[in-house]
C-alpha positions as CSV (number, residue, x, y, z in Angstrom):
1,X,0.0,0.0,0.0
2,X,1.3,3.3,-0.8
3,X,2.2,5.7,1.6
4,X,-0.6,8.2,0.6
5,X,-3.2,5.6,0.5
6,X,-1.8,4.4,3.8
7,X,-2.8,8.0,5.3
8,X,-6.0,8.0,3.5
9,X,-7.2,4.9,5.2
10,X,-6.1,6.3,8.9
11,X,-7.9,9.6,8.2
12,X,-11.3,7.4,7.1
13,X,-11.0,5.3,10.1
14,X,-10.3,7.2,12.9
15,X,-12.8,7.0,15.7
16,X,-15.3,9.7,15.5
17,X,-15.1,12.9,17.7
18,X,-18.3,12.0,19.3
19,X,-21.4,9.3,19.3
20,X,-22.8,12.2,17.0
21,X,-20.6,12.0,14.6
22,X,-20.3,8.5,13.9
23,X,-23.9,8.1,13.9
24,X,-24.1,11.3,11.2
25,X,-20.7,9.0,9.1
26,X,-22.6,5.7,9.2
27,X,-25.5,7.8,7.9
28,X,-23.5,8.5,5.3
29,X,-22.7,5.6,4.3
30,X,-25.9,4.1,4.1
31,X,-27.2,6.7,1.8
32,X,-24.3,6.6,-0.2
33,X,-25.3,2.7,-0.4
34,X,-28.6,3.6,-0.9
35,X,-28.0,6.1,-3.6
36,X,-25.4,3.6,-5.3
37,X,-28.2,1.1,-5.6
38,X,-30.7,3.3,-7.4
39,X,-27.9,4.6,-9.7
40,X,-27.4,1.4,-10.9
41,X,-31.1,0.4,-11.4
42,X,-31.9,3.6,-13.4
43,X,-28.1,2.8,-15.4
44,X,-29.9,-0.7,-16.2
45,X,-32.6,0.7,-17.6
46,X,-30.8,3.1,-19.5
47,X,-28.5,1.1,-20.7
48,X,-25.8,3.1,-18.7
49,X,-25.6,5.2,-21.5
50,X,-27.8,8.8,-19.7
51,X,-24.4,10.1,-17.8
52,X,-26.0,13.5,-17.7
53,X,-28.9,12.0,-15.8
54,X,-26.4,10.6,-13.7
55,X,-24.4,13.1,-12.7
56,X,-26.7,16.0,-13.0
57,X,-30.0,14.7,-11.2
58,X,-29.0,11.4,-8.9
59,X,-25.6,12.1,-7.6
60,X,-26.4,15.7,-7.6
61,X,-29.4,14.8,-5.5
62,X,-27.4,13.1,-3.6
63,X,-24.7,15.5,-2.6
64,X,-27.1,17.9,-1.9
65,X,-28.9,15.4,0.8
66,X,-25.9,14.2,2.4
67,X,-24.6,18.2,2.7
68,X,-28.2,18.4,4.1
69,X,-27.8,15.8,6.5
70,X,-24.5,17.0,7.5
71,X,-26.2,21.0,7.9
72,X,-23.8,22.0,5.5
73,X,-25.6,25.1,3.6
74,X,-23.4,25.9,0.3
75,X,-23.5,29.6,-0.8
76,X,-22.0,29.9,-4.7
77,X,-20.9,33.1,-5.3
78,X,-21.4,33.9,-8.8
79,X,-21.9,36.5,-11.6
80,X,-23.0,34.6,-14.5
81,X,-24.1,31.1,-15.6
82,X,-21.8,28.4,-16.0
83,X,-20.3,28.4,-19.3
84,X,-22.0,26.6,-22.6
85,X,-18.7,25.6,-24.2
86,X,-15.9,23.0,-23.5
87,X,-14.7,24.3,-20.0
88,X,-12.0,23.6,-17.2
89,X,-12.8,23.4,-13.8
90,X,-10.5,23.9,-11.0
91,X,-10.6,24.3,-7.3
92,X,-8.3,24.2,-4.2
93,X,-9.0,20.9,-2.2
94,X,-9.0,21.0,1.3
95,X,-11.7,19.0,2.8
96,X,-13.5,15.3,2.3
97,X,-16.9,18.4,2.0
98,X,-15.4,19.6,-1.4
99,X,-16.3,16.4,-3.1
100,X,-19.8,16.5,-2.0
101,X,-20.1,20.3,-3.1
102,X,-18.3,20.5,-6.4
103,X,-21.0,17.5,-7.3
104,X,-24.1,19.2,-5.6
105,X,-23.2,22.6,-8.1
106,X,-24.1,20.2,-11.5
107,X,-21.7,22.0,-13.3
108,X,-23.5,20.7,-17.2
109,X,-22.0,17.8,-19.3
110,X,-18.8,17.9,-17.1
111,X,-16.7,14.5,-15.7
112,X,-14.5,14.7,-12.9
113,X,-10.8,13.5,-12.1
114,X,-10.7,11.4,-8.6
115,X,-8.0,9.2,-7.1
116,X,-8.3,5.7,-7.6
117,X,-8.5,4.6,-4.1
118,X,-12.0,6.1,-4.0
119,X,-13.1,3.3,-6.0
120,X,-11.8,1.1,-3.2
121,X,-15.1,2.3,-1.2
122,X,-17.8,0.6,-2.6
123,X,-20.6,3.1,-2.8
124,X,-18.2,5.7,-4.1
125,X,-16.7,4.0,-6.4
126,X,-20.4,2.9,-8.2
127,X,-21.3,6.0,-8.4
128,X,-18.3,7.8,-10.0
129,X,-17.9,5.5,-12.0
130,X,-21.7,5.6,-13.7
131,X,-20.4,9.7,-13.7
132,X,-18.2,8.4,-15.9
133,X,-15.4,9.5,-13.5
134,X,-11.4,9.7,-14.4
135,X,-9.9,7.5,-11.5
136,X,-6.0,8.6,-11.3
137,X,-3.2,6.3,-10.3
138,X,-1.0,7.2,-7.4
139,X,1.0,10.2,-7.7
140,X,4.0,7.9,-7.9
141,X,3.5,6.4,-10.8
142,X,3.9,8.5,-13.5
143,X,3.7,6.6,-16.3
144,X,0.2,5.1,-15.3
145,X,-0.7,9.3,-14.7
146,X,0.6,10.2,-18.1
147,X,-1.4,7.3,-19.6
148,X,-4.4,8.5,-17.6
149,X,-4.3,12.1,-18.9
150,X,-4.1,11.1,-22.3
151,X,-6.8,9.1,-22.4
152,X,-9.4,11.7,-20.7
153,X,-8.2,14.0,-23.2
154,X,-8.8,11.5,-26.0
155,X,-12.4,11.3,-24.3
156,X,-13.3,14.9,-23.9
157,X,-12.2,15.8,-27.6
158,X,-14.5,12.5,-28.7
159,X,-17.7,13.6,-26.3
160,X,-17.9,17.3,-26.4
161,X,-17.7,17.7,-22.4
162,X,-16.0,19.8,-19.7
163,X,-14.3,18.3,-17.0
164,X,-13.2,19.5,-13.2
165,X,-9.8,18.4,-11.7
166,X,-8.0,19.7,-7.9
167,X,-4.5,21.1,-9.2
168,X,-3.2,20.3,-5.4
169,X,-4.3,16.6,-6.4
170,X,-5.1,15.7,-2.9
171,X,-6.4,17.4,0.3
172,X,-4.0,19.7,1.6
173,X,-5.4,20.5,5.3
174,X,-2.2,22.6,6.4
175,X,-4.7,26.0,6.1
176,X,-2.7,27.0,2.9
177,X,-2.5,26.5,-0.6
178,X,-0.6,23.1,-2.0
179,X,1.8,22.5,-4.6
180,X,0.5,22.9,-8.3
181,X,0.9,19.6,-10.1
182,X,0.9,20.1,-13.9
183,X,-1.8,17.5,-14.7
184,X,-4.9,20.0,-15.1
185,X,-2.0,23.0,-17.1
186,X,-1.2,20.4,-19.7
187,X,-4.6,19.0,-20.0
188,X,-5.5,22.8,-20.7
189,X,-2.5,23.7,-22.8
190,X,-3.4,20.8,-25.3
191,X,-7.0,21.4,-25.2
192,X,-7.1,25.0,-25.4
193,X,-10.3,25.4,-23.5
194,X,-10.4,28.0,-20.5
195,X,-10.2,27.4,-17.2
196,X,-13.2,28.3,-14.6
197,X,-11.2,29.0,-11.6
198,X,-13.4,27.9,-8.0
199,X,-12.5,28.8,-4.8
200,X,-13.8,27.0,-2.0
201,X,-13.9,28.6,1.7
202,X,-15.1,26.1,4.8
203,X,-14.6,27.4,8.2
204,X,-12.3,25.6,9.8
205,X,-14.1,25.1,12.4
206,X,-16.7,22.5,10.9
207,X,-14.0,21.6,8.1
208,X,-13.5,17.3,8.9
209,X,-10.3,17.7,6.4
210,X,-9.3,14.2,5.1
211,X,-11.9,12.7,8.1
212,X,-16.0,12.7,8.0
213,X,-16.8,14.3,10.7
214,X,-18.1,17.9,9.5
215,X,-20.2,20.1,11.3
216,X,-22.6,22.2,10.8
217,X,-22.3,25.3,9.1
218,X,-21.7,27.4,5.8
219,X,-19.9,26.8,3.0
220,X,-18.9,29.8,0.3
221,X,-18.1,29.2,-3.4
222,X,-16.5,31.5,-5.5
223,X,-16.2,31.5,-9.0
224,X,-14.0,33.3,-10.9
225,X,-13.4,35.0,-14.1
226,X,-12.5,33.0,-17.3
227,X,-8.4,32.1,-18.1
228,X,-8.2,32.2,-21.7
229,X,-5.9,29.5,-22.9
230,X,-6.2,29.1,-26.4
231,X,-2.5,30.7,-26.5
232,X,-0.9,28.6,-23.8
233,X,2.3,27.0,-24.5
234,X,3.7,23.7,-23.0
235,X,7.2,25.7,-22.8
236,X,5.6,27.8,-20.8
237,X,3.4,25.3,-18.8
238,X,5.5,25.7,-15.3
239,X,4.4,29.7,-15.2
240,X,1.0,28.9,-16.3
241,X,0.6,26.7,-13.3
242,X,2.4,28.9,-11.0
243,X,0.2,32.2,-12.3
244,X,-3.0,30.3,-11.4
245,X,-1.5,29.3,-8.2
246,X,-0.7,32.8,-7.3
247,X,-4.6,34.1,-8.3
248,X,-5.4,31.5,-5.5
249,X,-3.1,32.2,-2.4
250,X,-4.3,35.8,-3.0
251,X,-7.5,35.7,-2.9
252,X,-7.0,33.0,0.5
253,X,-4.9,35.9,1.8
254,X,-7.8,38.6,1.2
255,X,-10.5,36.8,3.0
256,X,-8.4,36.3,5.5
257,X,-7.7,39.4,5.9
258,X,-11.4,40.7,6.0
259,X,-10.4,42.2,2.3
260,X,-13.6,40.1,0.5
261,X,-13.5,38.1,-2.3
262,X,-11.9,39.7,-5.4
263,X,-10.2,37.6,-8.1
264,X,-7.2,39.3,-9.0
265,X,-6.4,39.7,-13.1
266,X,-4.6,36.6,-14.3
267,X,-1.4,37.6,-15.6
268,X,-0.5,35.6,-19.2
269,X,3.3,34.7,-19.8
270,X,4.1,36.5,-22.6
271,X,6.8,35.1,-24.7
């Protein structure tokens, strides 16, 4: 078992907090059964070929009733609809709660990237995959990554759809932004779609980070304006990456300090 897995099992089964919160996790679960079980019935009789239905109406239902069960209210901050054309999502990644509130937005005809292990949990793993979910290999194997990567881009050229990916590639609960990986720039650089930059902000104090026991409380999402990156370059793929990192550790560092949100102007490389 790799080492990251190895951590992701300890955070999943560490004793609850409280009787409260293990009742509220095995509540979980069993909707997440239960939810898993009607996915596949409606995928039989549609011949598991209605992913929008799947990801857009059941597991988005289903998000939303598990962040309702948790009393998790999610605020999106937003000035216009989600775009019509071929679009990449990104998001910081700090908490087990993103996953359920990047699915409860129904961002249209878009797939996610998720780490493999996920499919180790039964439930989970029936569900993303009837999303038609991109399962990535460990970060230590590249080659199985680059593979990976290729073919979701081979995918999204053939079926017209977006797609949302965590640059940080795994939940970074330190209170700051992660390390970039390049995954989500090169996907962008050789697609030449924009990226649709999200922020998410959960209070720490009912943020569960890589565990399952959340609190109560409100979560903000902001969304932020368009990167163009029709003219991206992979030469210049490392200050790409770094450019969109920086748009995120300062708008972190203006909430923080009672500022508000406001997206800063993305600054191109120029050549």
């Amino acid at each position: 078992m790799t080492s990251p897995e190895a951590h992701a099992w300890v955070a999943l089964l560490r004793r609850p907090g409280s009787w409260r919160a293990g009742s509220r996790a095995l509540a979980t679960l069993a909707l997440m059964t239960v939810g898993a079980g009607v996915m596949l019935v409606v995928g039989a009789g549609t011949l598991f070929c209605a992913r929008r239905l799947y990801r857009e109406v059941l597991a988005r239902g289903l998000a939303r009733a598990i962040l309702g069960m948790w009393g998790i209210r999610v605020v999106v901050h937003q000035d216009r609809p989600w775009p019509a054309s071929q679009t990449i999502y990104v998001s910081n990644h700090t908490s087990t709660i993103d996953l359920f509130v990047l699915v409860a937005l129904g961002l249209p005809r878009t797939r996610f990237f998720l780490s493999g292990f996920l499919r180790k949990l039964v439930p989970l793993g029936v569900i993303s995959t009837l999303m038609g979910t991109f399962h990535t290999p460990p970060q230590a194997d590249r080659a199985a990554r680059v593979r990976c990567f290729q073919a979701a881009e081979r995918r999204l050229r053939r079926t017209g759809e977006s797609v949302y990916l965590s640059p940080e590639g795994e939940r970074v609960t330190t209170g700051a932004i992660g390390p970039f990986n390049k995954g989500a720039f090169h996907l962008a650089t050789s697609l030449g779609w924009p990226i649709v930059p999200l922020y998410i902000a959960i209070p720490r104090e009912i943020d569960p980070g890589k565990g399952y026991a959340a609190r109560s409380g409100t979560v903000h999402l902001y969304v932020g304006p368009l990167i163009p990156t029709a003219a991206w370059r992979l030469e210049d793929l490392g200050r790409n990456r770094e450019s969109v990192r920086d748009l995120y550790v300062a708008v972190q560092a203006g909430l923080r300090a009672g500022q508000g949100m406001a997206w800063p102007r993305f600054a191109p490389v120029r050549a």
